[in-house]
C-alpha positions as CSV (number, residue, x, y, z in Angstrom):
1,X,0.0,0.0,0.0
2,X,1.8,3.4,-0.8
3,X,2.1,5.8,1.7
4,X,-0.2,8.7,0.5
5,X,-3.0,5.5,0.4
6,X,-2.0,4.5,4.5
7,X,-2.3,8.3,5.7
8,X,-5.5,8.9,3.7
9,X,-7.1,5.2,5.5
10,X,-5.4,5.8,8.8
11,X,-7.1,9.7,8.8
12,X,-10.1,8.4,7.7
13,X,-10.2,5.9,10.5
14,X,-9.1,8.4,13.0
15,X,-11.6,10.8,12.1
16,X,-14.6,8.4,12.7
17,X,-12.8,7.8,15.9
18,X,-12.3,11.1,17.0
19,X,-15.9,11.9,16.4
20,X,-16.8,9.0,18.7
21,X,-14.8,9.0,21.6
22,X,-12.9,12.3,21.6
23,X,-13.1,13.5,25.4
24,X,-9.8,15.8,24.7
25,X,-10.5,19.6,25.6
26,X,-10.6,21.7,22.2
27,X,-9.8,25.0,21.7
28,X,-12.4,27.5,19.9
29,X,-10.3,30.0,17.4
30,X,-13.2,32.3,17.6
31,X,-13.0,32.4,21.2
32,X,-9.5,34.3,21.0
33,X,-11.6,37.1,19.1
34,X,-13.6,40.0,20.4
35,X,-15.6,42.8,19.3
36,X,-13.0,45.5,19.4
37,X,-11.0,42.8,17.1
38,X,-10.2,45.1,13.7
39,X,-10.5,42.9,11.2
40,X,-8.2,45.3,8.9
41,X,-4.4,44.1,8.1
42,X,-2.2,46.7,10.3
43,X,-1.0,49.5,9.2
44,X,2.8,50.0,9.3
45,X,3.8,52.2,11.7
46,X,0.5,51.4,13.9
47,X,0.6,49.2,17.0
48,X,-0.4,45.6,16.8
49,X,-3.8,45.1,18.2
50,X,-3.7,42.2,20.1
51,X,-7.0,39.3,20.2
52,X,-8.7,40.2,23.3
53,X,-7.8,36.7,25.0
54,X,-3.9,36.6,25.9
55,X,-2.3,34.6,23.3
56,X,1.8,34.2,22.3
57,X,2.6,36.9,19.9
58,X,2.6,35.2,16.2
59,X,5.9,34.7,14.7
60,X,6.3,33.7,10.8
61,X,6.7,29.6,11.1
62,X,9.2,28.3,9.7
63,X,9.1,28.5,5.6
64,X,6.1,30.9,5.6
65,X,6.2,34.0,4.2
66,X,5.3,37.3,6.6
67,X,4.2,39.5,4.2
68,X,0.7,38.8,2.6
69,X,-1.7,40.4,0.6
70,X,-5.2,41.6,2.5
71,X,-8.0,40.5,0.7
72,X,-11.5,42.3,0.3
73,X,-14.1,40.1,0.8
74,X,-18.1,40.1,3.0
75,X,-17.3,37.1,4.5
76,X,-17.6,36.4,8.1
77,X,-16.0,33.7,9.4
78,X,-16.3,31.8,12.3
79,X,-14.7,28.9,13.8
80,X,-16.0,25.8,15.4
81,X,-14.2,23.9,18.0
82,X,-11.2,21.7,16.7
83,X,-11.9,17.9,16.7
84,X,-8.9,15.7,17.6
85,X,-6.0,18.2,18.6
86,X,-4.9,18.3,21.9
87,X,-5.0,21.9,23.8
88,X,-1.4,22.0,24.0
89,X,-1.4,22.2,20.1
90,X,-4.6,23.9,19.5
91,X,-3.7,26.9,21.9
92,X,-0.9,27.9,19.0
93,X,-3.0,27.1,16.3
94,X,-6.0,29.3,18.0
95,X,-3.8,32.3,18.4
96,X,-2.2,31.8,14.7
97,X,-5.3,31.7,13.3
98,X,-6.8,34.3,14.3
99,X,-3.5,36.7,13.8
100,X,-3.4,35.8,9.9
101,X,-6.8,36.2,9.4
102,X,-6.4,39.8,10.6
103,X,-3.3,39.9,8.2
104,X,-5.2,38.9,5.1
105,X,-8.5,41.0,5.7
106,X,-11.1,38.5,7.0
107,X,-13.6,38.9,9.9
108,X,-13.6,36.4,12.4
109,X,-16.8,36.5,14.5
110,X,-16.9,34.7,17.9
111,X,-19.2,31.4,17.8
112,X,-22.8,32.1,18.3
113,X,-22.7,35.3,16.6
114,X,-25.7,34.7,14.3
115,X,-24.0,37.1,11.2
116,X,-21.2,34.4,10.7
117,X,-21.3,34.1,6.6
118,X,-19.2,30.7,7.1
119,X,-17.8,28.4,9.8
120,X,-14.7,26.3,9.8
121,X,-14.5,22.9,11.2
122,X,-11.8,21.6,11.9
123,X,-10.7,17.9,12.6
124,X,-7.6,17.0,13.3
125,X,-5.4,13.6,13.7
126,X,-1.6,12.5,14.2
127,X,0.4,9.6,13.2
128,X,3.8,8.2,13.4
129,X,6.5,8.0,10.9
130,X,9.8,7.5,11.3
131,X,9.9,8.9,14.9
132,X,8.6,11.9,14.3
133,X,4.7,13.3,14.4
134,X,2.4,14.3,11.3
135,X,-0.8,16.5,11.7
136,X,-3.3,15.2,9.4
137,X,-6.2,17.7,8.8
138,X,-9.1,18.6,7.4
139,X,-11.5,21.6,7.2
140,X,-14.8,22.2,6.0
141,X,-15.8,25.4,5.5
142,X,-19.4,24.8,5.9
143,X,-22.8,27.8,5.0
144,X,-25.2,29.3,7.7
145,X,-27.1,26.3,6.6
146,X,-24.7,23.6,7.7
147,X,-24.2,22.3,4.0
148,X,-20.5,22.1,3.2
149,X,-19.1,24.0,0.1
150,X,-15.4,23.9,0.5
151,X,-13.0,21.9,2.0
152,X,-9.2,22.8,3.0
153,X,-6.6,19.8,3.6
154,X,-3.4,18.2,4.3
155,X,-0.1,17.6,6.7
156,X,2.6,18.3,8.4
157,X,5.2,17.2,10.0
158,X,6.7,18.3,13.2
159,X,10.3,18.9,13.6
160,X,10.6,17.8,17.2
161,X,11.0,13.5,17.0
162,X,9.2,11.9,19.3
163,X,5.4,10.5,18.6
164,X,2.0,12.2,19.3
165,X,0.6,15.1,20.3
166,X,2.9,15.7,22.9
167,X,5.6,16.3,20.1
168,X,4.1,18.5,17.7
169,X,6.3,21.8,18.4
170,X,4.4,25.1,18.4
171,X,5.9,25.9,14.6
172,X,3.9,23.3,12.9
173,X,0.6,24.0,14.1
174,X,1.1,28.2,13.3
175,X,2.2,26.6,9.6
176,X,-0.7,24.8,9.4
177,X,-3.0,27.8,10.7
178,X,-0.9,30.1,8.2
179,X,-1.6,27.6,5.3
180,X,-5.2,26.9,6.1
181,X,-6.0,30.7,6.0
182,X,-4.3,31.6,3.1
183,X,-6.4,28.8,1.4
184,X,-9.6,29.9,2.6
185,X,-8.5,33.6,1.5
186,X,-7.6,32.0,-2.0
187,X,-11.2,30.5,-2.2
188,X,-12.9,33.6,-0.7
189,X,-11.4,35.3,-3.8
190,X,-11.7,33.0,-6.6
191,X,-15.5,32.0,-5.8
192,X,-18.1,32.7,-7.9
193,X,-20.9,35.1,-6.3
């Protein structure tokens, strides 16, 4: 069985799982957002304006690029709790999230604000190779009406070795919030209507 094949059964597996049994604490991105939370990029020369929940100051992770492009776009966006990822990983993903969506121009609305456009879900799973951790995951950028219309996927793997959540190093899970955002700005731009 190739490999691609194995990480695509094991996910899938891991998924149904997670959905199942998960009893691990999750971390709501939209919870790191507030009301004051501009949704414009900053401006140089301006102060950062930090999400209203304390959160570590987002650095570029490692092979991502820190200057990107705002969008313009009506969407709001909110996102749902994150299936699978421990809170030790999804606390850096949370506060990543959140920081690049302010850099590329989207609004993030806090859950249960009824004028969300679009939600992200989020599930999330690891696996072992060759002693070191890969995130699998999946989004699904789902309508007011729960019927999904996009989905935004793939890995990474963490630098740290070691197996688990436990080893997935703060870096990976800011790349993966970096590349999940610049997808779903990517989409936001290129959809029709």
């Amino acid at each position: 069985m190739s490999r691609p094949a194995l990480y695509t059964m094991l996910f899938g597996t891991a998924l149904v799982l997670s959905a199942c049994t998960s009893t691990q604490d999750v971390l709501e991105p939209s919870a790191l957002v507030s009301a004051d939370t501009p949704t414009l990029p900053p401006q140089p020369d301006s102060p950062s304006v930090e999400p209203a929940t304390p959160a570590p100051a987002a650095q570029p992770a490692a092979g991502q690029q820190t200057n990107v492009a705002a969008i313009s776009t009506d969407a709001r966006v909110q996102f749902a709790p994150v299936v699978g990822a421990a809170s030790e990983a999804s606390t850096p993903l949370a506060a990543r999230l959140t920081a690049r969506a302010t850099q590329r121009g989207i609004t993030l609305v806090q859950s249960g604000d009824s004028s969300a456009t679009l939600v992200m879900k989020g599930y999330f799973s690891t696996i072992a190779d060759d002693g070191r951790t890969t995130v699998i995951y999946v989004w699904d950028v789902v309508d007011p009406a729960g019927t999904r219309i996009h989905r935004i996927q793939g890995q990474a793997t963490s630098a740290a070795r070691g197996e688990g959540w436990s080893s997935v190093d703060p870096a990976t899970m800011e790349s993966i919030a970096d590349r999940t955002v610049d997808e779903l700005a990517n989409w936001l731009v290129a959809r029709p209507g």
